[in-house]
C-alpha positions as CSV (number, residue, x, y, z in Angstrom):
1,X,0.4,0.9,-9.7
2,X,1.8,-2.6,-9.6
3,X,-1.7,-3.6,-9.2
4,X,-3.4,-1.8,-12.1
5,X,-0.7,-4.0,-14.2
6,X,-1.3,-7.1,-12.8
7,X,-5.0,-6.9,-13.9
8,X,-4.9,-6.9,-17.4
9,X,-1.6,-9.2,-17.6
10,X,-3.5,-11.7,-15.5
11,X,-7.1,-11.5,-17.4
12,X,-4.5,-11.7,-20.6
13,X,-3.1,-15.4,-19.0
14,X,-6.8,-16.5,-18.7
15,X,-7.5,-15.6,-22.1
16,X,-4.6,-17.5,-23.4
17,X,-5.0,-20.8,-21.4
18,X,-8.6,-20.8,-22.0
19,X,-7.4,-20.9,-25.6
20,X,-5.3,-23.2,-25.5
21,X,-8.0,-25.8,-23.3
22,X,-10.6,-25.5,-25.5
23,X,-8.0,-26.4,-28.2
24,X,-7.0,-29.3,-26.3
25,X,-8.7,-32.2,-27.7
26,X,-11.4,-34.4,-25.3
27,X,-13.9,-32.2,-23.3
28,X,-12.8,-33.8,-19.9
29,X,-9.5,-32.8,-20.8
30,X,-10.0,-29.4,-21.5
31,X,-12.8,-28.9,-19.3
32,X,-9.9,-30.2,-16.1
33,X,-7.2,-27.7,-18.1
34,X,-9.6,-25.3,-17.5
35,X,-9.9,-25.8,-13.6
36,X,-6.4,-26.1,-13.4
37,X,-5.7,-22.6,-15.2
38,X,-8.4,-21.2,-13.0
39,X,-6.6,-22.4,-9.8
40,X,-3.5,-21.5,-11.3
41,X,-4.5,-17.5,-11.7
42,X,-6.3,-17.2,-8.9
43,X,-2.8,-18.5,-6.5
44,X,-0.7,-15.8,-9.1
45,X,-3.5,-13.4,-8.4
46,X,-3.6,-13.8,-4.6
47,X,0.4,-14.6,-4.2
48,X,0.8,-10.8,-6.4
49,X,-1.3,-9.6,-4.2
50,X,0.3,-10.4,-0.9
51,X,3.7,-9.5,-2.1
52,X,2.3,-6.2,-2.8
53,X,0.6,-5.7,0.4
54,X,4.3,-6.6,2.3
55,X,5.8,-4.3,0.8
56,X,3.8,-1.4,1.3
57,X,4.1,-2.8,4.6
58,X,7.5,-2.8,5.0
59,X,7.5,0.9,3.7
60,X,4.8,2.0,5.9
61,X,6.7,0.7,8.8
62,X,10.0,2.4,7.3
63,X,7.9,5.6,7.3
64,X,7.0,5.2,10.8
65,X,10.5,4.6,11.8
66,X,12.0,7.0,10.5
67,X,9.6,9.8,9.4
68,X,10.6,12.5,6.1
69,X,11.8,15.2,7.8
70,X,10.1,18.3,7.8
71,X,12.3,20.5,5.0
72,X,11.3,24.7,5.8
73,X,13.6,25.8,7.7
74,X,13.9,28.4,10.8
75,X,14.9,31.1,8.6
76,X,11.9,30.4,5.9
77,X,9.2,30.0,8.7
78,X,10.7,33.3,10.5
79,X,10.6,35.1,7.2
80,X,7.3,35.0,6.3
81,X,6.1,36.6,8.3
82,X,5.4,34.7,11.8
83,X,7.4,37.1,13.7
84,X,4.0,39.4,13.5
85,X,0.5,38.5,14.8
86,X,-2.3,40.2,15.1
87,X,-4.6,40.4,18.6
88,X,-7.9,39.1,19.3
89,X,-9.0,42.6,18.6
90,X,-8.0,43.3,15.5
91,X,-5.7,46.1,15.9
92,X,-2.4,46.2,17.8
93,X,0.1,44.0,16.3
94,X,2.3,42.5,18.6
95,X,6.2,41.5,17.9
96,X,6.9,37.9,19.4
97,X,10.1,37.4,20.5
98,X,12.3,35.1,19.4
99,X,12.4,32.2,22.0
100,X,8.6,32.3,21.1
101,X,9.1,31.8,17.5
102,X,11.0,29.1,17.5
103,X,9.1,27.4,20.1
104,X,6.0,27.6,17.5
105,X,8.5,26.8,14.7
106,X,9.4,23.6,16.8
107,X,5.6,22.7,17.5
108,X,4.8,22.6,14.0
109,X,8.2,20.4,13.0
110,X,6.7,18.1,15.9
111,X,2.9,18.2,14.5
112,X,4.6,17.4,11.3
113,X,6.5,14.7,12.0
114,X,3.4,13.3,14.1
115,X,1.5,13.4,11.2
116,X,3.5,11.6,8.9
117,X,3.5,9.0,11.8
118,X,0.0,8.9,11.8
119,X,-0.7,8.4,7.9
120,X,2.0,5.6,8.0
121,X,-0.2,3.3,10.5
122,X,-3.1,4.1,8.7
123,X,-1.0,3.4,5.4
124,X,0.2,0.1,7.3
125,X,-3.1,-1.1,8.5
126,X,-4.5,-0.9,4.7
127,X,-1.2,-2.8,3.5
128,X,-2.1,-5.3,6.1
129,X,-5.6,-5.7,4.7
130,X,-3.8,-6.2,1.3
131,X,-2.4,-9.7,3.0
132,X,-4.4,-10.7,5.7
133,X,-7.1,-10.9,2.3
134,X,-5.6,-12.5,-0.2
135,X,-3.1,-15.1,2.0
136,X,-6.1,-17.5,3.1
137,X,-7.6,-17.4,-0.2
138,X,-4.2,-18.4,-1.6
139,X,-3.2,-21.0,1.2
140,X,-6.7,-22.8,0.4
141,X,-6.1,-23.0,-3.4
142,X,-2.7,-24.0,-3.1
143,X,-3.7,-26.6,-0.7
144,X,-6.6,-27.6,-3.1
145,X,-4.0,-27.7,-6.0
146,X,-1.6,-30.3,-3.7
147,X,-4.9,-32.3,-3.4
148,X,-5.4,-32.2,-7.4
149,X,-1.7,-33.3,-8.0
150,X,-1.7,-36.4,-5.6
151,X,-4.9,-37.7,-6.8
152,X,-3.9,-37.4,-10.5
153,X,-0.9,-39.2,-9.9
């Protein structure tokens, strides 16, 4: 969601000082306002994006800690009807008893949980992608914008 914003608010900023470079008088100067807004969006771009990616990591690392917990309870599962299964066959029903109940009760809480485990390191590997992308980019654009700075002063 934070990224769907950042789209148009950053094509919006390139509009804008693009505007306001081509209003700027000489065509070096605008043409190097120009390169400096470009270098300029493209470190806000990159930096938004890496900020976003931590903290999706952070949550999917949160998640994995400390999973949601699993919310039907004994009763609910009991009630609808687990305490009755039918045979291979089709016809006898057979009533489980209650130790075996909640032992399949507790497997699915565990399966749960596991899971929810399992979609947070997949949701942490993607989050990882979202900085491990975007921070080089940004580190050699900064760098190149240091570089700019000292040679126009």
């Amino acid at each position: 969601m934070a990224i769907s914003l950042l789209i148009p608010l950053a094509l919006l900023a390139i509009v804008v000082l693009v505007i306001a470079g081509a209003r700027s008088g000489s065509h070096q100067g605008g043409e190097d306002m120009i390169r400096n807004v470009y270098i300029y969006v493209v470190l806000f771009a990159t930096l938004m994006m890496t900020i976003g990616g931590s903290v999706a990591a952070f949550m999917a690392v949160a998640d994995i800690v400390a999973p949601a917990p699993y919310y039907q309870s004994y009763e609910d599962y009991r009630r609808w009807g687990i305490e009755r299964e039918l045979k291979e066959d089709g016809e006898a029903v057979v009533q489980l008893s209650e130790e075996e109940i909640r032992e399949k009760y507790d497997a699915m809480v565990i399966a749960e949980t596991e899971r929810q485990v399992v979609r947070a390191k997949n949701s942490l590997v993607k989050s990882l992608g979202w900085i491990a992308i975007p921070l080089p980019i940004f580190l050699f654009y900064s760098r190149k914008l240091r570089q700019r700075q000292t040679a126009g002063a």
